[in-house]
N, C-alpha and C positions, 0 to 999 in steps of 0.2 A: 504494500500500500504506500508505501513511503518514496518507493522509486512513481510508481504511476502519480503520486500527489507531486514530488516535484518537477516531472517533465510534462506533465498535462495540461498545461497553458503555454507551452510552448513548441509541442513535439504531438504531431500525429499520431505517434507511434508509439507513446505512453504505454498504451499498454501492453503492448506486444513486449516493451524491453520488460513491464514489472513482470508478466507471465515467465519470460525467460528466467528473470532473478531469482521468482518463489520458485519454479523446478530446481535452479541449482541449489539454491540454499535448501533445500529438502532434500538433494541427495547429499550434497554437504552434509548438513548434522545427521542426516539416517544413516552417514557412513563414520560420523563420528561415534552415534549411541552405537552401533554395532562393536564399532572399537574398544565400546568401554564394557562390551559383554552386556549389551540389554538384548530383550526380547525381539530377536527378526520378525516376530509376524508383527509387533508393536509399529517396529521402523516401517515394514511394509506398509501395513496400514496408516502409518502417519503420511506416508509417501503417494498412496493411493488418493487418500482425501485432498490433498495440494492440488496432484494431476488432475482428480477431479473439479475441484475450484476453476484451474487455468482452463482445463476444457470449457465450461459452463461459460466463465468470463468473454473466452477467444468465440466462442459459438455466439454469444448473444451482443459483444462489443460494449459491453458492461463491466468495470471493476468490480461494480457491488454484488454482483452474478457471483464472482467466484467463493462467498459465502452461502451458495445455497446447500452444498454438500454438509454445513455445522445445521442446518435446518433438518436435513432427513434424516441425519444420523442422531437429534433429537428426539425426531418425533417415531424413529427407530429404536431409541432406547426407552422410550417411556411405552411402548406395544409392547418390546422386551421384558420390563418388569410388571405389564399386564398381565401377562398371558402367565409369566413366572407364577401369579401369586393366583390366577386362575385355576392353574395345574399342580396347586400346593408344590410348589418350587420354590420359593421367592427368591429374586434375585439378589436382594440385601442379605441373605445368609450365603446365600452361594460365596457371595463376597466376603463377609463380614468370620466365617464361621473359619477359613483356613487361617485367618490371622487372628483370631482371638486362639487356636491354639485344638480347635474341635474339630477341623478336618467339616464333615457332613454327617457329623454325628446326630447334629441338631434337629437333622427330617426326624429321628426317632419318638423326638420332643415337640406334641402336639402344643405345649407351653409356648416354646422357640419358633415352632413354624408360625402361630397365631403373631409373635411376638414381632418375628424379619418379617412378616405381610404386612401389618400394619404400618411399619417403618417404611417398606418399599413403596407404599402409597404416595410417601414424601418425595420419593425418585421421581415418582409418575408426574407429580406437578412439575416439578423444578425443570424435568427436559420437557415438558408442554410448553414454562411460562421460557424457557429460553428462543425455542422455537416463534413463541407469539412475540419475542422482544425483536427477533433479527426479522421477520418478515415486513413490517414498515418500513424497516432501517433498509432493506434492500430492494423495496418498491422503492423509496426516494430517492436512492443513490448515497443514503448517508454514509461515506464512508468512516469521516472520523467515530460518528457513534459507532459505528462498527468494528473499528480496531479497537474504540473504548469496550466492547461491550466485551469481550474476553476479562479482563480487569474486574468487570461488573459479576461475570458470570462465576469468578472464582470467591465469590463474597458472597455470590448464593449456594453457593457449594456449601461454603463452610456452614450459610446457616441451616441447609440440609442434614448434616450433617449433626448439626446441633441437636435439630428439631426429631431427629429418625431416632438418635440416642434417648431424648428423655421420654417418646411414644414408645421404644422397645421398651424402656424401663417401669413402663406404666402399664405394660401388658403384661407384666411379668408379675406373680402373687409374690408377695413377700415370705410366705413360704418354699420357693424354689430357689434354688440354688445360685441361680442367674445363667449367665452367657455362654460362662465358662465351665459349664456341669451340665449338660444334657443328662437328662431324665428320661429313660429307654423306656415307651408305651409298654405297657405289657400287651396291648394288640398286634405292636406292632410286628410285621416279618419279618423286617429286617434283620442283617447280623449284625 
C-alpha cells in the first residue's frame, strides 16, 4: 500500500509496481519464516493470500481489491467455527485444548465441549464484525482505513480473547476441575 500510495499521483503504473513489491516481499519473508523453521503450509498460505490480493487488485484495477481475500477468509473462518460447534467440535478447543496441555481430551468432557462452544461463539462475531469493517473500507477505496484496520483488528483479537476466556469460565461449574482436567463422560466411547 505504501508503494501504490506514493506513486499514484504521479505514475500510471502505481499499481502494477505495489503488486510486484507485495509478491516479493511475500516470498521474501515466507522465505525468511521458512528459514527460521516455521510452519511451510503457514508461509504457503500466507503466500497464497498476497497472490490472491494482487490477483483481485491487477483483475479489477483496484488497490482496495487486493483486501478482498482478509474478507473470505473471514467470513471463512466464522462458517468454520459454525459448523465446528454444530458438529460438537468447536473450534476454540481444537485450539485452545493442545496448548492448555489436554491434547482433545476435552471432547470427552460434555462440561468442556459446552464450555469451547460457547466461547467459539465469540470467534463467530469477531471474523463476521471484521468482514463487515473491510467491506465499506473497500467499496470506497479507503485504503489508509484499511492498512489501519489490521492494527484495529489485533485489539479485537485480544478483546476476543478476553471475552471467550471469562464465557469458558462461566460455563464451567465451580465444581469441575476446569481446563486443564477433562472429566471423561462415563457415556462416553471414546478412549
Amino acid at each position: 500500500m505504501a508503494v501504490y500510495s506514493a506513486l499514484s499521483s504521479s505514475n500510471e503504473d502505481a499499481l502494477t509496481y505495489a503488486i510486484v513489491a507485495a509478491l516479493i516481499l511475500a516470498v521474501f519473508f515466507g522465505g525468511w519464516r521458512l528459514l527460521e523453521r516455521k510452519r511451510p503450509t503457514r508461509v504457503l498460505g500466507a503466500i497464497v493470500v498476497v497472490a490472491l490480493g494482487a490477483y483481485f487488485a491487477a483483475r479489477t484495477g483496484s488497490a482496495a481489491a487486493f483486501f478482498w481475500p482478509r474478507v473470505l477468509l473471514n467470513v471463512l473462518s466464522a462458517l468454520a467455527f459454525v459448523i465446528g460447534n454444530f458438529v460438537r467440535w468447536p473450534l476454540l478447543g481444537v485450539i485452545v485444548g493442545p496448548i492448555m496441555g489436554t491434547g482433545m481430551r476435552w471432547r470427552r468432557d460434555p462440561v468442556l465441549v459446552r464450555a469451547y462452544s460457547r466461547g467459539s461463539w465469540l470467534w463467530v462475531l469477531l471474523n463476521l464484525v471484521r468482514a463487515a469493517i473491510l467491506l465499506p473500507l473497500i467499496a470506497n477505496d479507503a485504503l489508509w482505513g484499511l492498512a489501519a484496520s489490521g492494527a484495529f483488528f489485533y485489539i479485537l483479537v485480544i478483546g476476543t480473547i478476553l471475552g471467550s476466556w471469562f464465557i469458558m469460565k462461566r460455563a464451567i461449574p465451580a465444581d469441575h476441575p476446569g481446563l486443564r482436567h477433562p472429566v471423561r463422560d462415563p457415556k462416553s466411547r471414546d478412549e
